[in-house]
C-alpha positions as CSV (number, residue, x, y, z in Angstrom):
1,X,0.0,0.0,0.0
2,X,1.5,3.5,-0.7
3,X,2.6,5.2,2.3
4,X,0.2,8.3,0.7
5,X,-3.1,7.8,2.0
6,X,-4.7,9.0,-1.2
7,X,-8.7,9.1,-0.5
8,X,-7.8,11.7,2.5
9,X,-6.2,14.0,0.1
10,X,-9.1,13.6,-1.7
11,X,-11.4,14.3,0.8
12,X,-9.7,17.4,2.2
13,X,-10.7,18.4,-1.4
14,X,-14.2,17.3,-1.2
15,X,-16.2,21.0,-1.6
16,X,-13.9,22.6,-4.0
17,X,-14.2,19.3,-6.3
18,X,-17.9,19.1,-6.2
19,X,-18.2,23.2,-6.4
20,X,-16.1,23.1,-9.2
21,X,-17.5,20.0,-11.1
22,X,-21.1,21.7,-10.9
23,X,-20.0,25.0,-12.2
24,X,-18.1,22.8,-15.3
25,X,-21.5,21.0,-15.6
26,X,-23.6,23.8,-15.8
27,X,-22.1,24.7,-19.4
28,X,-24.2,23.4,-22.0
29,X,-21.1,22.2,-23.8
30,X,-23.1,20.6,-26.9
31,X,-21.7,20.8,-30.5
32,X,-23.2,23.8,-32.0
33,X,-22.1,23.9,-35.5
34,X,-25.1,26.6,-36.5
35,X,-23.7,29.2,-33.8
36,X,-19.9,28.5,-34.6
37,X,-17.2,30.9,-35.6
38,X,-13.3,30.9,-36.2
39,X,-13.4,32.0,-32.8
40,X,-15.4,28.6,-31.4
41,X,-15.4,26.7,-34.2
42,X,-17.4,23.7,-32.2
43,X,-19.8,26.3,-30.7
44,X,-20.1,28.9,-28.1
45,X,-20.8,26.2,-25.1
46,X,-18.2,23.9,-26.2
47,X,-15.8,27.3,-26.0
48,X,-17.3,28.2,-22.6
49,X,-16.1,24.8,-21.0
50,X,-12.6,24.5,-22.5
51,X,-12.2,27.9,-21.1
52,X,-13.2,26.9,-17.2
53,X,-11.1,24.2,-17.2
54,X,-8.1,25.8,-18.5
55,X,-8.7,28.8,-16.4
56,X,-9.0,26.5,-13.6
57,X,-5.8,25.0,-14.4
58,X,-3.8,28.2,-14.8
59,X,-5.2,29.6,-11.1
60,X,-3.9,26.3,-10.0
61,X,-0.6,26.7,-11.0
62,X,-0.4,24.3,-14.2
63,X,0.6,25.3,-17.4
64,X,-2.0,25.9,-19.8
65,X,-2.4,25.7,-23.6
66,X,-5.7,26.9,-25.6
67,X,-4.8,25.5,-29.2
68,X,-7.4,27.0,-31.4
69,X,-10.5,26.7,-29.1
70,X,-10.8,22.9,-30.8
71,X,-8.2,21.7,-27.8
72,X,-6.2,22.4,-24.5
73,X,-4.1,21.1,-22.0
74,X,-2.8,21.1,-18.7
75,X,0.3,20.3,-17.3
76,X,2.8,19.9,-14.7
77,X,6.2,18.3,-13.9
78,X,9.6,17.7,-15.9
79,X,11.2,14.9,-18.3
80,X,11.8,14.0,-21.4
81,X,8.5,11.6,-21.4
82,X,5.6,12.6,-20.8
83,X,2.1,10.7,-19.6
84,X,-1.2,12.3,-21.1
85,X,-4.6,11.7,-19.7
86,X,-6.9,12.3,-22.0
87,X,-10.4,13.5,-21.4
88,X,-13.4,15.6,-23.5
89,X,-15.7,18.3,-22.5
90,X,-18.2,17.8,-25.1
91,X,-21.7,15.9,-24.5
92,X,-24.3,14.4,-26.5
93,X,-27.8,16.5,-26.2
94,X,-29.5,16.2,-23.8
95,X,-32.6,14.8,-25.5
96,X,-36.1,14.6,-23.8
97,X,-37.4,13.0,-20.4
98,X,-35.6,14.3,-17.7
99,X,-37.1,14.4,-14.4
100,X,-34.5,17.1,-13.4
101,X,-32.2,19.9,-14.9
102,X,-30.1,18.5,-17.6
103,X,-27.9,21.3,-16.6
104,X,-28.7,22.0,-13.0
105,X,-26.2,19.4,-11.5
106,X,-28.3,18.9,-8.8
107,X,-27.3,16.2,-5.7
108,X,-29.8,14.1,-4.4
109,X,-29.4,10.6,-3.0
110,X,-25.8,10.8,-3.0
111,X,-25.7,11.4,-7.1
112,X,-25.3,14.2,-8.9
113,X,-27.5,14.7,-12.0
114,X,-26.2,16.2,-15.3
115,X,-25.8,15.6,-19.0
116,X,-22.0,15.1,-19.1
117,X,-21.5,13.7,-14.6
118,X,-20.9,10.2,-16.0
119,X,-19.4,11.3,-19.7
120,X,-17.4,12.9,-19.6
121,X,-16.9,15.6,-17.3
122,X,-17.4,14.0,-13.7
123,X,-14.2,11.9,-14.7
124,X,-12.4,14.4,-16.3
125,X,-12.5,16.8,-13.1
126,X,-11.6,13.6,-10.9
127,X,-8.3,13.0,-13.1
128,X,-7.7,17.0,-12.7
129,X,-8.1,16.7,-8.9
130,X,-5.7,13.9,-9.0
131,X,-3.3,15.9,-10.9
132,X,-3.6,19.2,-8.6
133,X,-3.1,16.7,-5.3
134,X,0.3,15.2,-6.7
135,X,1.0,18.6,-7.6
136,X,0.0,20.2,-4.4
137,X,1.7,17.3,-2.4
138,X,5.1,18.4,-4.5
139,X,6.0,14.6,-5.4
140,X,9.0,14.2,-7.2
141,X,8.2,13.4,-10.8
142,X,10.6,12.0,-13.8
143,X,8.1,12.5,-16.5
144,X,5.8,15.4,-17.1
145,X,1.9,15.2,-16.5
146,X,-0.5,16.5,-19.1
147,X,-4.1,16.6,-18.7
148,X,-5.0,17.1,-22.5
149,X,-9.0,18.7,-22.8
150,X,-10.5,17.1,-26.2
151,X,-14.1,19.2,-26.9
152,X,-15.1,16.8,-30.0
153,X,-15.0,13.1,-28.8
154,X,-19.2,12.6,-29.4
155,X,-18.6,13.9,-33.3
156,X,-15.9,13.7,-35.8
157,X,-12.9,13.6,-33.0
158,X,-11.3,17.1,-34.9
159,X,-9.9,18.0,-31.4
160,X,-7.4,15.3,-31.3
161,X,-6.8,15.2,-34.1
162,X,-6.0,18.6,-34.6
163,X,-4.3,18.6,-31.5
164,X,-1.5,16.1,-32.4
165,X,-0.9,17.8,-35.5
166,X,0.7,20.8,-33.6
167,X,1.5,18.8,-30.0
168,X,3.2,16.4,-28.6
169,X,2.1,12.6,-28.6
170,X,2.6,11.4,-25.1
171,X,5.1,8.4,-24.2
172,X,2.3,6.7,-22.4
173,X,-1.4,7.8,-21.1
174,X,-4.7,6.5,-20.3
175,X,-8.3,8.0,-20.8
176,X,-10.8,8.6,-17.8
177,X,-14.1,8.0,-20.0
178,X,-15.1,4.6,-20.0
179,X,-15.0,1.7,-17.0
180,X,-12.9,0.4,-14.4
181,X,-11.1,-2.0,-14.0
182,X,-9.0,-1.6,-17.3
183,X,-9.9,-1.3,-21.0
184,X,-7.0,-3.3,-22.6
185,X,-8.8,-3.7,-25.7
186,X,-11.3,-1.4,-28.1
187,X,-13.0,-2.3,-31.4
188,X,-12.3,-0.7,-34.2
189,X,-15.2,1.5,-35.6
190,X,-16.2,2.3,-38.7
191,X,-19.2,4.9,-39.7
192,X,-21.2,4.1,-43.1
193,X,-24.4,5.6,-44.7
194,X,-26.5,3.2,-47.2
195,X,-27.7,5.7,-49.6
196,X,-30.7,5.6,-51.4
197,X,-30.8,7.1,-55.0
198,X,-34.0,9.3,-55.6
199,X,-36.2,7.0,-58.0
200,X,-38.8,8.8,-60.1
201,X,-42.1,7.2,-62.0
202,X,-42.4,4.4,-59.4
203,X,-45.2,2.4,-58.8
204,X,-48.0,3.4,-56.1
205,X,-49.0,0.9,-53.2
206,X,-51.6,0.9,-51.2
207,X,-49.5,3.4,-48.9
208,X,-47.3,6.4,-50.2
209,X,-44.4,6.7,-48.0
210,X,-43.5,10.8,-48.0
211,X,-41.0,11.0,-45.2
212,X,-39.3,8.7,-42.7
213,X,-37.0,9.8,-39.7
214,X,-35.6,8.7,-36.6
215,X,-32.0,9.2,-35.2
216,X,-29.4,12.0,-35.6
217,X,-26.2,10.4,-34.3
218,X,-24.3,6.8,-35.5
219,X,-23.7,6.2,-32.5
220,X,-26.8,6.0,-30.3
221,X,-29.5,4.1,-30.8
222,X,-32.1,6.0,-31.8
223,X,-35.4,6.3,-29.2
224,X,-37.8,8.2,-31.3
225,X,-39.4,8.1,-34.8
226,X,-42.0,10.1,-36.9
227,X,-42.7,9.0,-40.5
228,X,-45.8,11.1,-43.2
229,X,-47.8,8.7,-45.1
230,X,-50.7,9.1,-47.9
231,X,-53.0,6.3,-47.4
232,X,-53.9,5.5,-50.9
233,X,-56.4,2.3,-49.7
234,X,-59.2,3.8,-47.9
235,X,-59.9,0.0,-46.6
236,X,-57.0,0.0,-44.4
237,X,-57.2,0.6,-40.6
238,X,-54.1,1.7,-40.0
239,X,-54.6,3.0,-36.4
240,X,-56.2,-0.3,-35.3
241,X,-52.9,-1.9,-36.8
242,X,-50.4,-0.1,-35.5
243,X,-52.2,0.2,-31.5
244,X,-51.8,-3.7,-32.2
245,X,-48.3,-3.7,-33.4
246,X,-47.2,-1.2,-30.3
247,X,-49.1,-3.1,-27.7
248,X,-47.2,-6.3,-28.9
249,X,-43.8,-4.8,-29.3
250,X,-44.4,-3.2,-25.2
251,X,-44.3,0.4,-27.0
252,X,-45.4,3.5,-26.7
253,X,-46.3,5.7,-30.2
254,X,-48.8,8.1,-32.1
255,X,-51.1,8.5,-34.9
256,X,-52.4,11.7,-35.9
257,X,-53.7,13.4,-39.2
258,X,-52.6,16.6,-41.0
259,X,-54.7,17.0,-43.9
260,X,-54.5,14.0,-46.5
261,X,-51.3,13.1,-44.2
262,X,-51.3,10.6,-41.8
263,X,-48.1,11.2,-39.4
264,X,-47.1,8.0,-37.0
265,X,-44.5,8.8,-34.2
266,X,-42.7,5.6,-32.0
267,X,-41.1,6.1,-29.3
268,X,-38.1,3.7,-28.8
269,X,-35.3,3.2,-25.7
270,X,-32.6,4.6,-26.4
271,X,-28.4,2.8,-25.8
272,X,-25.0,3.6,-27.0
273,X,-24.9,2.4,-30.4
274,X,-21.5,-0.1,-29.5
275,X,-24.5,-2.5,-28.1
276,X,-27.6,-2.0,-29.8
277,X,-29.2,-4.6,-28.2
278,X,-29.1,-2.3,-24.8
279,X,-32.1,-0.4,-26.1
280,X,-35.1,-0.5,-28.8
281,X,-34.6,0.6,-32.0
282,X,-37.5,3.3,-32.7
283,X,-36.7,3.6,-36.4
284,X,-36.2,-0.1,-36.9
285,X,-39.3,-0.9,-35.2
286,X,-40.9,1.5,-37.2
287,X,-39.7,-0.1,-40.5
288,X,-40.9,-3.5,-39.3
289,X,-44.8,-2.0,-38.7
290,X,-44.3,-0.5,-42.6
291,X,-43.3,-3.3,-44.3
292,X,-46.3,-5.1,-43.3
293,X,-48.4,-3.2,-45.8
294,X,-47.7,-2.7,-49.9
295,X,-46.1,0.4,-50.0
296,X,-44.8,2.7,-52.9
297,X,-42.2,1.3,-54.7
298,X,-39.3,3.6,-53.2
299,X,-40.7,3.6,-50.0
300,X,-40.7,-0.3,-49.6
301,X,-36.8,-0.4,-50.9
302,X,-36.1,2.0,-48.2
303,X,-38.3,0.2,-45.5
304,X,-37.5,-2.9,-46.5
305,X,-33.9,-2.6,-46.2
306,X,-34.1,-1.1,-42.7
307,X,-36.2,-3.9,-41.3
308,X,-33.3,-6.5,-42.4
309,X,-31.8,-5.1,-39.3
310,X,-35.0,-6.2,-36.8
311,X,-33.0,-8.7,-34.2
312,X,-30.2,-8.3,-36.2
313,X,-27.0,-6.4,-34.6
314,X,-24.3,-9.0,-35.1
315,X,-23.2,-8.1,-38.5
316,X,-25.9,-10.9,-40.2
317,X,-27.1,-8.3,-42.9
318,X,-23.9,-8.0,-44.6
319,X,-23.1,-11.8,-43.6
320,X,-19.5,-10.3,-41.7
321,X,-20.6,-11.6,-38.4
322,X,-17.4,-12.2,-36.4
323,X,-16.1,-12.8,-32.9
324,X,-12.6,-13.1,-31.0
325,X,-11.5,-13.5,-27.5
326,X,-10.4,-10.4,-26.6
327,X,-12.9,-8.3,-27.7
328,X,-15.7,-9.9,-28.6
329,X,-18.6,-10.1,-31.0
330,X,-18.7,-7.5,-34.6
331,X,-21.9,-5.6,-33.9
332,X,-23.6,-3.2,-36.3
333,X,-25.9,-0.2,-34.9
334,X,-28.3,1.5,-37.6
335,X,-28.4,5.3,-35.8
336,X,-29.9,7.3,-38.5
337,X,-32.4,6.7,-41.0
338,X,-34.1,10.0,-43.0
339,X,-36.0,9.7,-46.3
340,X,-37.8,11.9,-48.4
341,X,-39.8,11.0,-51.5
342,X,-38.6,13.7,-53.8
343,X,-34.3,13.0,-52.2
344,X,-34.3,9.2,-51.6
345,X,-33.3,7.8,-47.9
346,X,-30.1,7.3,-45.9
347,X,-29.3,4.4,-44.0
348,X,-26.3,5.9,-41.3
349,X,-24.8,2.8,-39.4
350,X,-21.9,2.1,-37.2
351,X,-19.9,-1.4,-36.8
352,X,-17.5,-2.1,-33.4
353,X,-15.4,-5.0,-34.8
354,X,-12.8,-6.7,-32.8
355,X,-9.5,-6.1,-33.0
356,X,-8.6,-9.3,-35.3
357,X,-11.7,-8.5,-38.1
358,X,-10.3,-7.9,-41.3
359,X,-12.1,-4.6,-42.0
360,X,-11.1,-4.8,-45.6
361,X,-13.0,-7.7,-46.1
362,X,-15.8,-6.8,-44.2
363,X,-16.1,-3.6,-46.3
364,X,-15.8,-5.7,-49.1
365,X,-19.1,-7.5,-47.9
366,X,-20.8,-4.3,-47.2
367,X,-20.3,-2.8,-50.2
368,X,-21.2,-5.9,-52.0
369,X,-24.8,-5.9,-50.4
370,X,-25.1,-2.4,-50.9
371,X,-24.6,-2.9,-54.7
372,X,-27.1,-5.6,-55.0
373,X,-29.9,-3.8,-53.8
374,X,-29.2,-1.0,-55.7
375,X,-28.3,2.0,-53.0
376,X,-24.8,3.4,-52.8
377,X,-22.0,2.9,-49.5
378,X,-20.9,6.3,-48.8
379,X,-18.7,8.3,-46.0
380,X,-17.4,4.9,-45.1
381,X,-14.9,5.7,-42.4
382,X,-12.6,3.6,-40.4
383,X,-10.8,4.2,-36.6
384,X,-8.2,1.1,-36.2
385,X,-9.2,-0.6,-33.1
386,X,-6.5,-0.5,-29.8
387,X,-5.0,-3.0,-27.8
388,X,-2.1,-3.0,-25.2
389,X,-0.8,-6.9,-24.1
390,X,-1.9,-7.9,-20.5
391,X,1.7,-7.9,-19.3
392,X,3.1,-4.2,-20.6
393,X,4.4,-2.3,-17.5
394,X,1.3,0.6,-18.1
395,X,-1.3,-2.1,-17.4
396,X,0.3,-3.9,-14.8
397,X,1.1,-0.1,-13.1
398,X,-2.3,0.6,-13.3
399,X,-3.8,-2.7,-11.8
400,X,-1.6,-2.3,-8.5
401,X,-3.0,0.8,-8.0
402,X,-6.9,0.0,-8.7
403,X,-6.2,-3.2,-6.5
404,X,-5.1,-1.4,-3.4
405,X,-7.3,1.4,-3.8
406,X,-10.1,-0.5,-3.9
407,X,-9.3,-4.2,-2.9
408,X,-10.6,-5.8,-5.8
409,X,-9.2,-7.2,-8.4
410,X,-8.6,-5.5,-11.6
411,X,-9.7,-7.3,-14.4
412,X,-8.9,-6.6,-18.0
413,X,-12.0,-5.4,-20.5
414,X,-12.6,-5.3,-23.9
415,X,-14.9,-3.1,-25.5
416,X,-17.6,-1.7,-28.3
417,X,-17.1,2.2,-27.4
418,X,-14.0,4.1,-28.8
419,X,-12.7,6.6,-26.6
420,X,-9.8,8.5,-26.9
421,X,-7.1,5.8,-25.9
422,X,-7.1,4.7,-29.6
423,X,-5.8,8.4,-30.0
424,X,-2.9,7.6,-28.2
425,X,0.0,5.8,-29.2
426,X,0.4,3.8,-26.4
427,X,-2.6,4.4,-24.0
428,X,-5.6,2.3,-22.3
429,X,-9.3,3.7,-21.0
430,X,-9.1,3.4,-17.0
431,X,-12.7,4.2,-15.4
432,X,-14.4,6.0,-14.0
433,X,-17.4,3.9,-13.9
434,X,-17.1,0.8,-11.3
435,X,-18.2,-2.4,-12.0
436,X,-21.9,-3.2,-11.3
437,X,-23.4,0.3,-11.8
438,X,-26.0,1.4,-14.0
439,X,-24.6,2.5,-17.3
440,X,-26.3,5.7,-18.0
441,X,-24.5,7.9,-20.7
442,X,-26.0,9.6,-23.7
443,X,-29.2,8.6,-21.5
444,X,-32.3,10.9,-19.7
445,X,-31.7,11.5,-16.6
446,X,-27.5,10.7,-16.7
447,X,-25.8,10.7,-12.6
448,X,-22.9,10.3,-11.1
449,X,-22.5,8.9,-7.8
450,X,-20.8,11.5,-5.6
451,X,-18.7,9.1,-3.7
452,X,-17.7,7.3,-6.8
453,X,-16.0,10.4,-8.4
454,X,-14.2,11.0,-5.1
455,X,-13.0,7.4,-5.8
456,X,-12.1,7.8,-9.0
457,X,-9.9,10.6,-7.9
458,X,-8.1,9.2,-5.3
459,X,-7.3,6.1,-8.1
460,X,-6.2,9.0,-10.4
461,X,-3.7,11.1,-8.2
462,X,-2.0,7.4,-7.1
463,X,-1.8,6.6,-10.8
464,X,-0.2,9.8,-12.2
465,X,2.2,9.3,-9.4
466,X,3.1,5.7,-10.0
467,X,3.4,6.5,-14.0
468,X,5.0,9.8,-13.5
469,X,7.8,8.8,-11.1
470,X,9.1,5.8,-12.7
């Protein structure tokens, strides 16, 4: 056990971490591309909260680096080496449902409540209160400590990768934005759309598809859907079908008439899109209810193609399905579907494969299918997955101090998500969430539990120590 009795330096700490953590989770730090300039070129919140942290920083002593309002850093120490901890600012939207302020960071029951508590600002303000207690402590240090501030992890990832453009890559580093124990292992992800051609003179079925939509990111599963029909058969009960079809499927959903429109809305459950099968697909389930009836000729290509993926999230569509023993099974989450009658449809999907797939012959398969039915495989893009070996001297530093900081033993992980350790050269995701508790990013209603950050950080300070002095 180190001689340092980490948790009370943490404690000592306690108000100013939780004063400060609220006042970061107050800023609405969502990407705002409508609202950006050269001067916040990811949006005025996303500005807001790089600023507070690195302002934080700087009256904390660290040195502090703004580079170009797309990323920052932190840091402290000397050497030659240096050991990043990487974390991001940014959060998904906050979406609809919430039974409190998604912005209030209100404590009750020992949690506090914000978009951004669990991802990824609650962890990213532990690992900076680990850093300032090392600091404060004035441990001796052979390698300098860099807290680097990403604000684009939930989007395109142009913070990093602007970042090491124009800074250093650091010798070793792990990422606070996933789970504890220890993420060894990370699929590699790759983003496609299935594009649908617009397709004129087509034949009319007994419904006229005129708009389809549910989802706006690839990467969550989407919980809501609204689709415009013209009901061409008068015959048809539609409402009376689809009550049926949401009573069956245990969901909830709409039907309402605008003029000669009739406009159905589904409400789904939403997940991260690394494991679809964590929540209910409201698009999907959507496109299953439409393909029941003889729609227009475009419309059923575009329905029909989305319902392939009903019950299907382990790559069977494009017949790449796929699993290995470190990571796991290839799973595929469909996270945007849009269609307009006069524009054709979009199919957006993402695919966590593990880190022995052959992504060239996976996209070979994709793009195979895609042909066959006639659409189009666009923006296909492709993040290599990470690993680090179970015996490299970063993991095994790292599981001596999660073992006597919490007495349990840390196991190694594998997963879907990609966070910012595949940024790294040589660099693992470590916590903050603890093994058994509710996994609630990118959901309603996302917490934190209080005591859990203060863990987190006391886990943090030893680490940067151990990594830092050696």
């Amino acid at each position: 056990m180190s001689e340092i009795q980490w948790m009370d330096e943490v404690l000592k700490r306690k108000d100013d971490l939780i004063k400060d953590l609220q006042s970061f989770l107050q800023i609405k730090s969502v990407l705002d591309e409508e609202h950006a300039t050269a001067d916040a070129p990811l949006g005025p919140g996303i500005k807001k909260a790089l600023e507070y942290i690195l302002d934080l920083g700087e009256k904390d002593g660290f040195k502090s680096k703004n580079v170009d309002n797309l990323a920052g850093h932190l840091e402290m120490g000397q050497g030659e080496e240096l050991l990043g901890i990487l974390g991001h600012i940014d959060v998904v939207p906050e979406g609809d449902g919430w039974s409190v302020d998604p912005y209030g960071a209100v404590i009750k029951d020992g949690k506090i409540y914000a978009r951004g508590s669990s991802d990824d600002k609650g962890p990213t303000m532990a690992a900076y209160y680990g850093m300032k207690i090392v600091k404060e402590l004035g441990l001796p240090l052979n390698k300098r400590v860099r807290l680097i501030i990403g604000t684009d992890e939930e989007s395109g990832w142009r913070c990093v990768n602007h970042y090491f453009k124009h800074e250093e890559m650091p010798t070793i580093g792990f990422v606070p934005d996933a789970d504890f124990p220890i993420i060894y292992a990370e699929k590699g992800i790759s983003n496609f759309d299935i594009v649908q051609p617009a397709q004129e003179g087509q034949a009319i079925g007994q419904i006229e598809l005129l708009s389809f939509q549910s989802g706006r990111r690839y990467n969550m599963v989407p919980d809501f859907a609204e689709v415009h029909l013209h009901v061409q058969d008068v015959t048809i009960d539609l409402e009376h079908s689809f009550q049926a079809f949401l009573h069956v499927a245990n969901l909830e959903g709409d039907i309402s008439t605008n003029g000669k429109e009739r406009i159905l809305t589904l409400v789904g459950v939403s997940a991260h899109g690394a494991e679809p099968r964590n929540g209910k697909n409201a698009g999907i389930f959507m496109a299953q209810f439409l393909n029941e009836f003889q729609l227009d000729e475009s419309g059923a290509k575009f329905v029909g193609t989305v319902s392939r993926f009903f019950n299907q999230s382990r790559g069977e569509v494009f017949d790449i399905q796929y699993t290995d023993d470190v990571s796991g099974d290839l799973t595929i989450n469909v996270g945007i579907m849009n269609y307009q009658k006069e524009t054709g449809g979009q199919i957006g999907c993402t695919m966590r494969y593990p880190v022995t797939f052959d992504i060239e012959k996976g996209k070979a398969k994709i793009e195979a299918f895609v042909k066959e039915i006639g659409f189009q495989l666009a923006e296909f893009t492709d993040s290599k997955p990470t690993y680090v070996k179970a015996d490299d001297p970063l993991i095994l530093t790292l599981q001596k101090v999660y073992e006597e900081q919490t007495g349990e033993k840390a196991e190694l992980l594998a997963i879907g998500g990609g966070t910012y350790a595949r940024a790294l050269k040589h660099g693992v995701a470590f916590g903050a969430m603890f093994p058994g508790r509710e996994d609630v990013m990118h959901q309603k209603d996302e917490y934190a539990y209080v005591d859990d950050l203060l863990k987190a950080t006391a886990i943090y300070a030893q680490a940067i120590y151990e990594l830092a002095k050696a």
